[in-house]
N, C-alpha and C positions, 0 to 999 in steps of 0.2 A: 381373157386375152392378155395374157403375157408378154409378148411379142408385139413391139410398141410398133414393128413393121407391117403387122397385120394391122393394125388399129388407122396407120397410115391408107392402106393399100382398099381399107372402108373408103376412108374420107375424100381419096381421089376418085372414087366411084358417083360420089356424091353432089348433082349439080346444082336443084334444089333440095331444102329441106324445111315441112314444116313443122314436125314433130319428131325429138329425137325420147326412146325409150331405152332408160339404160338400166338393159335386167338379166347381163350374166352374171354367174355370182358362182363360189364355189362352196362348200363347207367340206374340210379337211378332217375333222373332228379331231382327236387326240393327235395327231403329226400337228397340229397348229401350236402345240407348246412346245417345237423345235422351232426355232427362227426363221428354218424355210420353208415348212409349213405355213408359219404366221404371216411371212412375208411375201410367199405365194397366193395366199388368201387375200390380204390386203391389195394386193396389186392388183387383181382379179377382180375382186369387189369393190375395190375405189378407186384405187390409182387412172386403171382406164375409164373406171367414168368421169373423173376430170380430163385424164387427157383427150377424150372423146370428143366432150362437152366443150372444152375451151379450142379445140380445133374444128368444130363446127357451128361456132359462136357466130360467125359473118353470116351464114349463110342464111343460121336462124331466125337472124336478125333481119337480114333481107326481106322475110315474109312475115315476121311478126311471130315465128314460130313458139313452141313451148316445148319444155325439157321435163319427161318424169322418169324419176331413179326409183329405182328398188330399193327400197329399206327393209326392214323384215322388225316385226316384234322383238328379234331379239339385239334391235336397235338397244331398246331399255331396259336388256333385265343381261345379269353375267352370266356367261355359259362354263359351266364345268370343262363340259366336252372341247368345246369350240370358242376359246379366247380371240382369233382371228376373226371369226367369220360375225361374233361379236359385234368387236373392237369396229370392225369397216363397216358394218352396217349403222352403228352408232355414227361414223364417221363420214356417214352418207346422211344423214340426219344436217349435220351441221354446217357440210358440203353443200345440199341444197338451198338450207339459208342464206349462204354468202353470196350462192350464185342465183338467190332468187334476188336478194338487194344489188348487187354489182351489175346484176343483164336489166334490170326493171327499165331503164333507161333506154334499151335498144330495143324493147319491144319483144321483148321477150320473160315469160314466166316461166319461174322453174317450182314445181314440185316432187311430192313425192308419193307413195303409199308405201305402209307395213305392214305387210300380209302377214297373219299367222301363221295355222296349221291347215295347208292346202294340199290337196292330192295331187301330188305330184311325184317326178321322180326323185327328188332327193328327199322326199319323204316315205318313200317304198320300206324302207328297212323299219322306222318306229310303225308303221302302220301294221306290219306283218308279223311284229311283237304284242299278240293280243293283250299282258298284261299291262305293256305303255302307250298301247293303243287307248285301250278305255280310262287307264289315270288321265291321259291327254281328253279324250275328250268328255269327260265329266268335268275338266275343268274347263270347260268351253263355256261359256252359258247358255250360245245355241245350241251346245249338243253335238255337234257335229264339224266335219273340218270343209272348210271351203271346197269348190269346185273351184279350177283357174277362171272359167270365165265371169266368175266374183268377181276376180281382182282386173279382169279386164275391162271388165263396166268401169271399173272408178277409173283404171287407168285411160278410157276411152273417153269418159265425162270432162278425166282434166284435160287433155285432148282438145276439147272441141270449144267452139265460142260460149258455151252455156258455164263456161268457168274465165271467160274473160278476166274478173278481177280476182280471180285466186292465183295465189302468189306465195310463196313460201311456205303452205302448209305441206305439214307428214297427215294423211288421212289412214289410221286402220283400217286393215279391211281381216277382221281376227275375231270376228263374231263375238265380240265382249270379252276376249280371253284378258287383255289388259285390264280394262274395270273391274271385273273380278277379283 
């Protein structure tokens, strides 16, 4: 979301809220080492999750609500490809801590997950390259790349009351690619 007037045109839609999930994200791959690339990526991946977040902060607060952002593994490792898409995912890391000690007070948590290598659409292209298909997932230690409804369980657990006191964390959801 680029467009700080769509991000707007959410928020006025919005009367209550108890959960907000903030998980557009783009990856540009090589256009991110142009500036507007990088800078398209970041806006997209963080910018509007804070401006989101900090303009539906009353509301959350109102109900006690919880925030969970999208991180991604390659929160913690440097991308060749995708410095951008990197840089804001790390940048959503450190964004959700702030906003997990700065909201704690209003009753509100914020977390996060970092999914790995999930079937998905922005992962169509590695998957359909058999030879970086299988480097990818032998270094999986599951073996295998998540299905979305993985990362929607964690996302749904932090969600609900049975995470009452979780509060700042990043949870993996990347079948041990990281530990490995």
């Amino acid at each position: 979301m680029v467009d700080p007037n769509a991000r707007e045109a959410i928020v006025e839609q919005v009367d209550r809220l108890d959960v907000l999930v903030n998980c557009a994200g783009v990856n540009l791959q090589e256009e991110e080492w142009q500036l507007a690339g990088f800078e398209t990526s970041m806006t997209i991946n963080c910018t509007a999750v804070f401006d989101l977040s900090t303009r539906l902060i009353d509301k959350l607060g109102a109900t006690g609500g919880a925030i969970i952002n999208i991180a991604s593994m390659w929160s913690y490792f440097g991308s060749p490809k995708s410095p951008g898409y990197s840089a804001s995912k790390g940048a959503i890391v450190s964004l959700t801590r702030s906003m997990a000690v700065a909201w704690a007070d209003r009753g509100v948590r914020t977390n996060a997950v970092a999914p790995g290598w999930v079937k998905t659409h922005m992962t169509e292209a590695a998957r359909a390259d058999s030879a970086r298909f299988e480097k990818i997932s032998t270094r999986i230690p599951m073996q295998r790349w998540a299905e979305p409804g993985e990362v929607a369980s964690v996302i749904f657990f932090l969600a609900s009351d049975n995470a009452s006191y979780v509060n700042g964390a990043v949870i993996p959801v990347d079948g041990g690619y990281m530990a490995g």
